[in-house]
C-alpha positions as CSV (number, residue, x, y, z in Angstrom):
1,X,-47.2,-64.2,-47.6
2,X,-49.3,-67.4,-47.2
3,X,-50.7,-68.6,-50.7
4,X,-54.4,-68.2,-51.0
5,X,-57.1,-69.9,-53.1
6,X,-57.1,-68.0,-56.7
7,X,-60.9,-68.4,-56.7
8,X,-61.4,-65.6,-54.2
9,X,-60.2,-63.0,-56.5
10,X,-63.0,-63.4,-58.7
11,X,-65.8,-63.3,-56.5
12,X,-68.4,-61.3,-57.8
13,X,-70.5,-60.4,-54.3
14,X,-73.7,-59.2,-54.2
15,X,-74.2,-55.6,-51.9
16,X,-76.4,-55.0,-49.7
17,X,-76.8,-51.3,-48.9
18,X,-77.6,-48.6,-45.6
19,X,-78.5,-51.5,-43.4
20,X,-81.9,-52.2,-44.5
21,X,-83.2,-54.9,-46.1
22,X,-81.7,-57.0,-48.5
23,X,-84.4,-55.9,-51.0
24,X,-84.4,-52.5,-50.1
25,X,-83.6,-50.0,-53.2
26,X,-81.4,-47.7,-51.4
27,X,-78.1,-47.4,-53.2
28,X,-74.6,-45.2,-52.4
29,X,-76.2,-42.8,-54.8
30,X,-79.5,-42.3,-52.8
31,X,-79.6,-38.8,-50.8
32,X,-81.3,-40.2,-48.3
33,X,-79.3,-41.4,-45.4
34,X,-81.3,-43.6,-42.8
35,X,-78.7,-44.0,-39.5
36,X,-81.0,-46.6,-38.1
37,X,-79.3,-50.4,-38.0
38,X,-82.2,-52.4,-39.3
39,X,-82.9,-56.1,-39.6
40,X,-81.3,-57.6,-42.6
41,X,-82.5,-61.1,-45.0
42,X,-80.3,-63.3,-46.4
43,X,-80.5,-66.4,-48.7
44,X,-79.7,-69.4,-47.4
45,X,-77.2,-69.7,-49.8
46,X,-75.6,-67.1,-49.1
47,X,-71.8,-67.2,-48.8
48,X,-70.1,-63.7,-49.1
49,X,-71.4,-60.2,-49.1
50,X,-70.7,-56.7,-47.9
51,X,-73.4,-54.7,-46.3
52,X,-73.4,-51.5,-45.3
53,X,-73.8,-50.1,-41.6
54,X,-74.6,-46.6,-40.5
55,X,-72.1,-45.1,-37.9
56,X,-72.7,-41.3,-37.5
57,X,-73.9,-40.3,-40.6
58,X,-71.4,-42.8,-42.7
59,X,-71.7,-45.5,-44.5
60,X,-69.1,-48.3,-43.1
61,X,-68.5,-51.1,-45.5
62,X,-68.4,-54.8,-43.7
63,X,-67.8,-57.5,-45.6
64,X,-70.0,-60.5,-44.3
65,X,-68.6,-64.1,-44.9
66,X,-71.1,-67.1,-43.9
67,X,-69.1,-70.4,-43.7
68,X,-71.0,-73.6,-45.9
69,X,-71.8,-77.0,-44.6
70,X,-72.7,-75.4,-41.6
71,X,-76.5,-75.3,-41.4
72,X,-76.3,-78.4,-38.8
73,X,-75.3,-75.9,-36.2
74,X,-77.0,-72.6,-36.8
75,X,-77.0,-70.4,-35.4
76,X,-73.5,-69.7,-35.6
77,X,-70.8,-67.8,-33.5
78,X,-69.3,-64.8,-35.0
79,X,-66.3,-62.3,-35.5
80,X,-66.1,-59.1,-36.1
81,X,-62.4,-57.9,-37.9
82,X,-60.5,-55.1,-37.5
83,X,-57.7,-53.7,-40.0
84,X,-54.5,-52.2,-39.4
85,X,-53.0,-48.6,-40.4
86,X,-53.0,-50.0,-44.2
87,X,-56.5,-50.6,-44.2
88,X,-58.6,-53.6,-45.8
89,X,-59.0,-54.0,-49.0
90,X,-56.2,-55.6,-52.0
91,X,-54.6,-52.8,-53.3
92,X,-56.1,-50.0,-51.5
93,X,-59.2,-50.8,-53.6
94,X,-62.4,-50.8,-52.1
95,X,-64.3,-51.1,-55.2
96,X,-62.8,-53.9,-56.2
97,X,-64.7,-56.0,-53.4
98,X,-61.2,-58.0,-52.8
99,X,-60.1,-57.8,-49.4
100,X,-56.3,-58.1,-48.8
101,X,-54.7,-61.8,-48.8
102,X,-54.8,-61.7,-44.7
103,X,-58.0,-61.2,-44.0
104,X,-59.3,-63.9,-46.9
105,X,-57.1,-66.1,-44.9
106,X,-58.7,-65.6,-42.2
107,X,-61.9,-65.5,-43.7
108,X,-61.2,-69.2,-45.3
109,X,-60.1,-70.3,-41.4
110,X,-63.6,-68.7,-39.8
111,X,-65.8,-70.8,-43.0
112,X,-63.5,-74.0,-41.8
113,X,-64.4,-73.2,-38.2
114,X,-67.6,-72.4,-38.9
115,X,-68.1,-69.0,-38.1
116,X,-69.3,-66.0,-39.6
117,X,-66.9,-63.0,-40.1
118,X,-67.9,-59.9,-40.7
119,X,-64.6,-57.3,-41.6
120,X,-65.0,-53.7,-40.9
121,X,-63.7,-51.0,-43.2
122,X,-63.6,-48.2,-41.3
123,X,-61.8,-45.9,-43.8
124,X,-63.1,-45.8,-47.2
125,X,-66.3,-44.6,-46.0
126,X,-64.3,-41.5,-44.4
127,X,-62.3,-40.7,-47.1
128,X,-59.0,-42.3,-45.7
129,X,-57.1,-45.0,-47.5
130,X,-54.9,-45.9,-44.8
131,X,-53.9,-44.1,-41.9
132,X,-50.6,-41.8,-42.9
133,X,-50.4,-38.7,-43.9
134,X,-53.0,-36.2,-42.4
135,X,-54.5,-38.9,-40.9
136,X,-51.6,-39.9,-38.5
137,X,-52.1,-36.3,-37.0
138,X,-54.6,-34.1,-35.1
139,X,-57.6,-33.4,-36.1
140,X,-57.6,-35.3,-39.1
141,X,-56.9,-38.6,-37.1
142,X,-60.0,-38.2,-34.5
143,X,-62.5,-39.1,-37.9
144,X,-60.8,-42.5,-38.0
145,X,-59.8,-42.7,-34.6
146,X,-59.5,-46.3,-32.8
147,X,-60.1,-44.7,-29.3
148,X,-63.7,-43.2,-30.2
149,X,-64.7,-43.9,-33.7
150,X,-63.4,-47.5,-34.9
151,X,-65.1,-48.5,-31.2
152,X,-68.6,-47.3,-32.7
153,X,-68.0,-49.5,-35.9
154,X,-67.4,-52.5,-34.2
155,X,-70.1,-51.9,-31.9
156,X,-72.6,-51.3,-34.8
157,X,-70.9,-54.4,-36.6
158,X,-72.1,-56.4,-33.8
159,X,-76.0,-54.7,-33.6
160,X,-75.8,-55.5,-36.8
161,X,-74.9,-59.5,-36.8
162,X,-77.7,-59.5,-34.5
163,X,-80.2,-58.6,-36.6
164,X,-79.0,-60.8,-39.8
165,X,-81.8,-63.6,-40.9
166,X,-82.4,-65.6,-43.0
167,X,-85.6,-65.7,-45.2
168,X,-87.7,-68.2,-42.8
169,X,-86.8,-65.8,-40.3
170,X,-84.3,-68.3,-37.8
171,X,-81.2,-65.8,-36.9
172,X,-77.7,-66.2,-38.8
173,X,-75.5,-65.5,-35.5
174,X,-76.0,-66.1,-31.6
175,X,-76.1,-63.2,-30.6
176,X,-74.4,-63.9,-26.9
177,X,-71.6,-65.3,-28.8
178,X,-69.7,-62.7,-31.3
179,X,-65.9,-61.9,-30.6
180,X,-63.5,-59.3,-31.9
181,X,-60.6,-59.7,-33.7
182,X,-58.0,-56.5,-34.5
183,X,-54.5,-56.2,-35.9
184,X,-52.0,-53.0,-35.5
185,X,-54.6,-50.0,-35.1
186,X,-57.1,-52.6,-35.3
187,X,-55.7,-53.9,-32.0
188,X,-56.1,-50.6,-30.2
189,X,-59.6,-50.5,-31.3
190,X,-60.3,-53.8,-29.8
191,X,-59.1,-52.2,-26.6
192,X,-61.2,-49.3,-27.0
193,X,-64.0,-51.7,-28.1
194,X,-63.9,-53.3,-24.8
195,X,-63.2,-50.4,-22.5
196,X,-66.0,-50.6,-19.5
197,X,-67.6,-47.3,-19.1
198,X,-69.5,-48.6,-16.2
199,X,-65.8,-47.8,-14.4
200,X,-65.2,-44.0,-15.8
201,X,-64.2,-42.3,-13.0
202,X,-66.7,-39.3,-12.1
203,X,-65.7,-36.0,-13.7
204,X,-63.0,-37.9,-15.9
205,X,-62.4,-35.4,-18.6
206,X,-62.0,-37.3,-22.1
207,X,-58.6,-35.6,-24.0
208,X,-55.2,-36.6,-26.1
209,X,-52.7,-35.0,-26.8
210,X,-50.9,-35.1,-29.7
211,X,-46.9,-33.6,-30.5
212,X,-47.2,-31.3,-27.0
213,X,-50.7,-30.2,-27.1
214,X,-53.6,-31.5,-25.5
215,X,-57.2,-32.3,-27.1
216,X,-60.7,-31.8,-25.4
217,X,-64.2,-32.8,-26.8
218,X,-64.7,-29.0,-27.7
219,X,-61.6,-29.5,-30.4
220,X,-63.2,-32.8,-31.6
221,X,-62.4,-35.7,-29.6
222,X,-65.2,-37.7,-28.3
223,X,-65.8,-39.9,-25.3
224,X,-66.1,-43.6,-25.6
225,X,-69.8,-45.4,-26.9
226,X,-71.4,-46.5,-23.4
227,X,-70.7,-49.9,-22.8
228,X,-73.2,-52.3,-24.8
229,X,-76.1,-54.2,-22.6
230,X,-74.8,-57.6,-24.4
231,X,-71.0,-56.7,-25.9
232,X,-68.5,-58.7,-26.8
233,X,-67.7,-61.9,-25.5
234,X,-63.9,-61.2,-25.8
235,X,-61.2,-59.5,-28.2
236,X,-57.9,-60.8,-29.7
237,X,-55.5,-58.0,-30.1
238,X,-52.5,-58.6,-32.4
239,X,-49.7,-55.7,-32.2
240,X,-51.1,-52.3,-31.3
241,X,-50.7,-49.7,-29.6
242,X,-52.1,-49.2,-26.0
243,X,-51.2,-45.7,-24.9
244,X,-54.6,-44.3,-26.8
245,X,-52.3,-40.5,-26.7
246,X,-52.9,-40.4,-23.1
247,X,-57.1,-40.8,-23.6
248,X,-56.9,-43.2,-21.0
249,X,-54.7,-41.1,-18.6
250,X,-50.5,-42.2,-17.9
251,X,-49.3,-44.6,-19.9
252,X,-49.5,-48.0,-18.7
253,X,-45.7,-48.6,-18.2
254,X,-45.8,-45.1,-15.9
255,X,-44.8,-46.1,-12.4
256,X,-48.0,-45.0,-11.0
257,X,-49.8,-46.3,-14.4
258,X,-52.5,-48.5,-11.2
259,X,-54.0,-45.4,-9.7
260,X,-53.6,-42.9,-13.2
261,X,-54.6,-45.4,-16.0
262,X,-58.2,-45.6,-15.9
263,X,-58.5,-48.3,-18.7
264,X,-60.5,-51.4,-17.7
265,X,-61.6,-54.0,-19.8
266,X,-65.6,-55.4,-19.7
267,X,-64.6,-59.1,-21.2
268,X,-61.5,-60.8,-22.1
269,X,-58.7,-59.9,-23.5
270,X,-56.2,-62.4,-25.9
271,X,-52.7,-60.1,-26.4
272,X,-50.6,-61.4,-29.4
273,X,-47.7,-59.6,-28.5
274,X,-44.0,-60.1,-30.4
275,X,-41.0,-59.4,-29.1
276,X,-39.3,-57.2,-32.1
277,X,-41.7,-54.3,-32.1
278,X,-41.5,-51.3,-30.6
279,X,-45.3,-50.9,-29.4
280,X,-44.7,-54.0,-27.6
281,X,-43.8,-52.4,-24.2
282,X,-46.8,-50.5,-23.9
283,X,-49.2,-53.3,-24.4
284,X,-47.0,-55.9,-22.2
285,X,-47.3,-53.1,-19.7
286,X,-51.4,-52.8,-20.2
287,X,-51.7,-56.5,-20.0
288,X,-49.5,-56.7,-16.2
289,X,-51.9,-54.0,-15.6
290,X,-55.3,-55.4,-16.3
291,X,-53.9,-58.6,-14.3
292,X,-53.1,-56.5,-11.4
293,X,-56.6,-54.8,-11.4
294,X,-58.3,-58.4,-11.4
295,X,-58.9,-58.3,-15.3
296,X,-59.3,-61.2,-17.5
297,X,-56.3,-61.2,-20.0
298,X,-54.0,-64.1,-21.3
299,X,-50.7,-63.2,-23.1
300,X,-48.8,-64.8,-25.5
301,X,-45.3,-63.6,-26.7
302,X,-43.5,-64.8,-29.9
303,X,-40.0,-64.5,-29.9
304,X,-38.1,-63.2,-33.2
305,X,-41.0,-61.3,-34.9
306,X,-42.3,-58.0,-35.3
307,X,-45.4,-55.9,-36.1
308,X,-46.9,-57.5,-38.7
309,X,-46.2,-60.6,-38.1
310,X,-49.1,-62.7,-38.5
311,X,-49.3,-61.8,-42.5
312,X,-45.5,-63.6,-42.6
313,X,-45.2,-67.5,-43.6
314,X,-43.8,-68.5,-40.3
315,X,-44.1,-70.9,-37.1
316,X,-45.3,-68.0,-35.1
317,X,-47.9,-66.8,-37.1
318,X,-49.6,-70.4,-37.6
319,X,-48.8,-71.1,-34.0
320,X,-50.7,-67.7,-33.2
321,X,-53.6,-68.3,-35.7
322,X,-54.0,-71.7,-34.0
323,X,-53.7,-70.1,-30.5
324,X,-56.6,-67.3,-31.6
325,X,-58.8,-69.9,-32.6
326,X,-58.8,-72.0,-29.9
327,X,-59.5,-69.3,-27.8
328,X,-62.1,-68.2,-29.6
329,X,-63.8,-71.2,-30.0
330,X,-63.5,-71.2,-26.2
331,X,-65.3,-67.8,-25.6
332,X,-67.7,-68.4,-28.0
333,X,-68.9,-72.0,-26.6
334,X,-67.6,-74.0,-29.4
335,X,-65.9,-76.6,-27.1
C-alpha cells in the first residue's frame, strides 16, 4: 500500500447531521428523522467533515473533503466516491471518522487538484460492514444493492453538493460539474448511477435473479431512481461487475446481448479495467456494447493486475490515477 500522511489519522472532524444546517441540533440520537436534503453552511475554513444525507429513511454518512488554497477558483468541481465490497472506513470502523488508506489517497489527490470529494458510506447506515455474508445473497443484498440503492446515494450525494455554501452564501461546488468515482461494487454502482431511464423500454419488468430464482419488485427489488434533470457529468468505474444479476436483461457478453441488454448510459463512462480478474469479461463486454449503441465510453486495460489494483504500489495504479484525473479534469472543465 501507498504510504500516506500520518496527520490524517488524527483528524478530529467536526459532524454535521440529517442534512440540515450546519447549526442545526439534530443529532443520530434525535427520533425525529427529516428525509428532506436541505441547504447546508460551511466555514470558510472548512477542510474535512462528514455530513449526513437522507436516502429512504437512512442516514448515509459522506465524508466531505474541501481542498485549501483554492478560494481563487471557487466554485469548485466535485466527486462523489464510491466503496467497494469492504466498505469505507479504516478498520471497518465508522466511528472512528478514518477512512481507509485508499480513499485518503485519493482524498489528498482531489485537495491537490482542487476538487471537493465527497465519499459515500453506504453501509454503516444499513447495518452492513462490508458486503459478505447475508449480504452477498437475496434479500439481504437488495438493502445495499448497487443496482437500486447505492444509485440513490450517489444521486442524493450529488443534491446534496449542490446545496453546500458557505456562510456569505456563494456555493462550494458548480453544480454542472460533479463526477463519480467507484471501485469493485462501487464500480457497478456508478453504472447503475448513470443508467438513462429516459431509454427503459415500455413494460420492462425490473427483476434479478439470484442462485436459480428470479426477483420482482413485489419480493423487494426496486426499479432504478429516474434519471436526474442535471446528473452526472461522467463516472470512472474501476473493477466491477456489470451483469447487475440479469437487472438489466442478458449479460452483455450474450451473443444477442444488442437487442436483450437494455443498459444505456446518460453521460460518460471511464472503464479501468485489468486484465487478471475475473469480472473483467463482463465489463470489457458492456463497454464494446455501449460503443456499439453510440455511447460515450473510453477504456483502458492494464496488463498484469487484478481486482484491486489501484490500492497496490505499482506502475499501473499511478498510471490509472493519473489517467482518472486527467479525465476528470476534462469532464469537469478544468482544462
Amino acid at each position: 500500500m501507498k504510504s500516506f500522511p500520518k496527520s490524517f489519522k488524527l483528524l478530529s472532524l467536526p459532524i454535521i447531521f440529517c442534512g440540515l444546517l450546519a447549526f442545526s441540533s439534530c443529532s443520530d440520537d434525535d427520533a425525529y428523522f427529516d428525509s428532506e436534503i436541505r441547504e447546508i453552511v460551511i466555514n470558510s475554513s472548512t477542510r474535512d467533515t462528514i455530513i449526513y444525507i437522507p436516502v429512504h429513511q437512512v442516514r448515509v454518512p459522506v465524508y466531505l473533503s474541501v481542498p485549501k488554497d483554492c478560494d481563487a477558483l471557487a466554485p469548485l468541481p466535485a466527486v462523489v466516491v464510491l466503496h467497494g465490497s469492504g466498505g469505507m472506513w479504516k478498520d471497518d470502523n465508522p466511528e472512528s471518522k478514518t477512512m481507509s488508506s485508499q480513499f485518503r489517497e485519493w482524498k489528498e489527490l482531489f485537495d491537490n487538484n482542487c476538487m471537493v470529494g465527497a465519499f459515500v458510506d453506504s453501509f454503516s447506515g444499513r447495518g452492513a460492514t462490508e458486503k459478505s455474508g447475508k449480504w452477498e445473497t437475496a434479500p439481504d443484498n437488495f438493502k445495499i444493492s448497487s443496482q437500486f440503492i447505492r444509485s440513490r446515494d450517489a444521486n442524493a450525494a450529488m443534491s446534496q453538493l449542490r446545496k453546500i455554501k458557505f456562510k456569505d452564501g456563494s456555493p462550494v461546488v458548480r453544480s454542472e460539474d460533479i463526477g463519480l468515482l467507484g471501485f469493485s461494487d462501487g464500480g457497478t454502482s456508478v453504472i447503475s448511477t448513470l443508467y438513462d431511464t429516459n431509454t427503459t423500454p415500455t413494460g420492462w419488468e425490473w427483476t434479478q435473479s439470484f442462485g436459480g430464482k428470479e426477483y420482482d419488485t413485489s419480493s423487494g427489488v426496486m426499479s432504478p431512481e429516474p434519471r436526474p434533470q442535471q446528473g452526472f457529468a461522467g463516472g470512472v468505474f474501476y473493477y466491477g461487475g456489470s451483469g447487475g444479476y440479469n437487472y438489466w436483461g442478458s449479460s452483455p457478453c450474450n451473443s444477442e446481448a444488442l437487442e436483450k441488454n437494455i443498459y444505456q448510459n446518460y453521460a460518460p463512462i471511464l472503464f479501468q479495467i485489468p486484465t487478471g480478474d475475473s469480472l473483467s469479461e463482463g465489463s470489457l463486454c458492456l463497454a464494446g456494447l455501449l460503443a456499439e449503441k453510440g455511447k460515450s465510453v473510453e477504456l483502458n486495460i492494464y496488463e498484469g493486475v487484478g481486482h484491486g489494483f489501484d490500492t497496490d504500489d505499482n506502475t499501473q495504479s499511478s498510471e490509472a490515477r493519473t489517467k482518472t484525473l486527467n479525465w476528470l479534469k476534462n469532464i469537469l472543465h478544468m482544462d
